[in-house]
C-alpha positions in Angstrom: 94.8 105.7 97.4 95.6 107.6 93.8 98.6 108.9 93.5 97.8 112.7 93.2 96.8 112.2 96.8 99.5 109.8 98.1 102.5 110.7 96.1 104.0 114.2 97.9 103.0 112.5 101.3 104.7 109.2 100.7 108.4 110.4 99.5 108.1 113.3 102.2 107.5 110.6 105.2 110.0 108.0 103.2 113.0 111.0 102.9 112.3 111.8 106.3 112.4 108.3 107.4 116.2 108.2 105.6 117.4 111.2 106.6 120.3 110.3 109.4 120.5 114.1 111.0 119.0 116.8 112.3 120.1 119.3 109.8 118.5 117.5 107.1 115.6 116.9 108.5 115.0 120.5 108.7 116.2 121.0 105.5 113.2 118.5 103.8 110.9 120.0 106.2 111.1 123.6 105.2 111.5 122.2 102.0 108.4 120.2 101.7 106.3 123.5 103.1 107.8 125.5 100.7 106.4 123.2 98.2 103.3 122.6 99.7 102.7 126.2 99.6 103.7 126.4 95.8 101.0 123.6 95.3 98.2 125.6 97.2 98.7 128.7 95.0 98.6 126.5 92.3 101.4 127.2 90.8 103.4 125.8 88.1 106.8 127.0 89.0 108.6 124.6 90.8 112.3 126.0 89.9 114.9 125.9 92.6 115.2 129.4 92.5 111.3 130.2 93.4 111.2 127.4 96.1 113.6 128.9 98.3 112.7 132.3 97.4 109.6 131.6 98.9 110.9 129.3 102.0 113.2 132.0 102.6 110.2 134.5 102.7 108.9 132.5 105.4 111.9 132.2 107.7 112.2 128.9 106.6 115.9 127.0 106.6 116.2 126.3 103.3 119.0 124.4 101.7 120.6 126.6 99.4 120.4 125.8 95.6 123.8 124.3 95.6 122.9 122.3 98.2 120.2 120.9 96.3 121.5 120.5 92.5 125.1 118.8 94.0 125.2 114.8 93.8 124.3 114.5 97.4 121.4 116.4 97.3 118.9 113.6 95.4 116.8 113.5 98.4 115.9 117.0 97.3 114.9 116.7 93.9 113.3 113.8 94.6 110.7 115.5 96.8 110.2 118.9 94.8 109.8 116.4 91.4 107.1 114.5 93.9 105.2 118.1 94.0 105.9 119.1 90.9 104.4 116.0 89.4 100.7 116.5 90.6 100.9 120.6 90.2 99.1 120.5 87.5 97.5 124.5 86.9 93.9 124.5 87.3 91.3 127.2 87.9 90.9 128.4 91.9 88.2 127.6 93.5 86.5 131.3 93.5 85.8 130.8 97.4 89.3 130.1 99.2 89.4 127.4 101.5 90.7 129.3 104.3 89.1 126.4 107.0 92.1 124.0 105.5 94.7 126.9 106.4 93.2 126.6 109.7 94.5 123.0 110.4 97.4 123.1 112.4 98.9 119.5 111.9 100.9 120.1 108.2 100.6 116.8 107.3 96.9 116.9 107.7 96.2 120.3 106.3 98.4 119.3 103.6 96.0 116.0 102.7 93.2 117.9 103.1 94.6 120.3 100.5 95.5 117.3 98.0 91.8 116.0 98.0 89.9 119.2 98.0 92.1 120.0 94.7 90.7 116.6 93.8 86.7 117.4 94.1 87.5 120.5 92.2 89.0 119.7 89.4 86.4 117.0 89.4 83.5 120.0 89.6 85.5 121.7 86.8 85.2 119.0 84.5 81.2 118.2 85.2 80.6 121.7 84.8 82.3 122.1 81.3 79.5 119.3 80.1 75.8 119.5 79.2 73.5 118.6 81.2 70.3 117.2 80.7 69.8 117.3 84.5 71.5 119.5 86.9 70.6 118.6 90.8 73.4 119.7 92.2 74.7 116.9 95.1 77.4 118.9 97.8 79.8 117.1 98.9 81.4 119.9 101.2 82.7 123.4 101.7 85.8 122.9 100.3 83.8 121.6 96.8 80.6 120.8 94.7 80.3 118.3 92.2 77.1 118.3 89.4 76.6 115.1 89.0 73.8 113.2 86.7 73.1 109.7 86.2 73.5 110.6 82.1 77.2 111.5 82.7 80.4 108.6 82.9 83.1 109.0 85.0 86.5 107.8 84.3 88.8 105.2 85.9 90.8 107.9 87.3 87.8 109.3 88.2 86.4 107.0 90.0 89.4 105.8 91.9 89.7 109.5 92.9 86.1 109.4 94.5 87.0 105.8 96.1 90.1 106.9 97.7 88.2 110.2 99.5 86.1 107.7 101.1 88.4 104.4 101.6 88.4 103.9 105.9 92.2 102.6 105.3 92.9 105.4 103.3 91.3 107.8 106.0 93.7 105.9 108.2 96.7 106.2 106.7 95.7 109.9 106.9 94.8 110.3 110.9 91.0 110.7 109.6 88.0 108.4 110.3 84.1 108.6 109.4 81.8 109.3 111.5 78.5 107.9 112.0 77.1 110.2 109.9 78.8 109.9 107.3 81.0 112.9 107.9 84.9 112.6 108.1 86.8 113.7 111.3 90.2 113.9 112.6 92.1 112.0 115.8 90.4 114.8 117.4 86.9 114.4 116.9 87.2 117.4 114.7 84.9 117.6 111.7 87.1 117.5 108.6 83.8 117.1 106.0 80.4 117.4 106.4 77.6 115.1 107.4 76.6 113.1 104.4 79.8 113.8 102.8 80.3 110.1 102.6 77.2 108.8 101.8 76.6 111.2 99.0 80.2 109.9 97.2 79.2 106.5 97.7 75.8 107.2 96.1 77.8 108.6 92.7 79.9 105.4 92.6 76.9 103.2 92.7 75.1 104.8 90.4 78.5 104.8 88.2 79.4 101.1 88.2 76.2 99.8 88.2 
């Protein structure tokens, strides 16, 4: 799994794991949906400041910025440096992903979130080369990728496309695919769309062969 997509995930599940009480718990909860709406809007201000601004917006319980800056407040920074890491601005998607809003488990939506950002960035990055072909190959609503087999990707890359389609990754994730190559949730609900699966594992044989 690369670490844009497992990083946030992992020290939010660790912290809570840690946390002996109640109260905190909350605390990392509202915390980590503060920052997971920061991350959405892609934005690059992770200050203390905007974070619970914005919690606070929400009704969240927010630790206050004392709370957080103070020697016993680590666990804090730890998790908004987790978010902060991967927030790297890009350019939105033009058409908003508003099915991903739609998912009511948070730590789903929020994985779905982290690997849509993936696919587009990856699309933003094709589309800034030339191409001497141009067949475009969806790989779902939430992004498109123009891929040729004249064009490299990266280690980073790759691993990137690897991970979206790894069953143990899916796993970790409450996702499966289904025999149709689409992915779906504990639910049976459809998360990507048929073909989504085969088409990335047709890039990565083309790439490594």
């Amino acid at each position: 799994m690369s670490e844009l997509l497992t990083l946030p995930i992992e020290v939010y599940e660790r912290l809570m794991n840690e946390a002996k009480d109640s109260r905190r718990k909350r605390s990392l909860e509202a915390l980590n949906e503060a920052c997971r709406l920061l991350y959405e809007r892609n934005s690059s201000d992770f200050s203390y400041k905007s974070i619970i601004t914005l919690g606070e917006d929400r009704g969240l319980p927010m630790p206050g910025e004392k709370s957080i800056v103070n020697s016993s407040g680590l666990h804090y920074r730890e998790l908004i440096q987790a978010w902060k890491t991967i927030s790297v601005p890009d350019k939105k998607d033009p058409r908003p992903n508003d099915w991903i809003e739609n998912i009511a488990d948070p730590v789903l939506r929020m994985s779905v979130t982290l690997l849509a950002k993936e696919l587009r960035a990856l699309k933003s990055k094709e589309g800034r080369k030339n191409r001497q072909s141009s067949a475009p190959i969806i790989l779902s609503n939430a992004a498109a990728l123009a891929f040729t087999t004249q064009q490299t990707l990266n280690g980073a890359e790759l691993a990137a496309l690897k991970a979206a389609i790894e069953p143990v990754t899916l796993r970790l994730l409450g996702l499966s695919i289904g025999n149709r190559g689409e992915v779906i949730d504990a639910t049976g609900r459809q998360i990507h769309k048929p073909g989504f699966c085969d088409a990335i594992a047709k890039i990565l044989s083309v790439q490594v062969t």
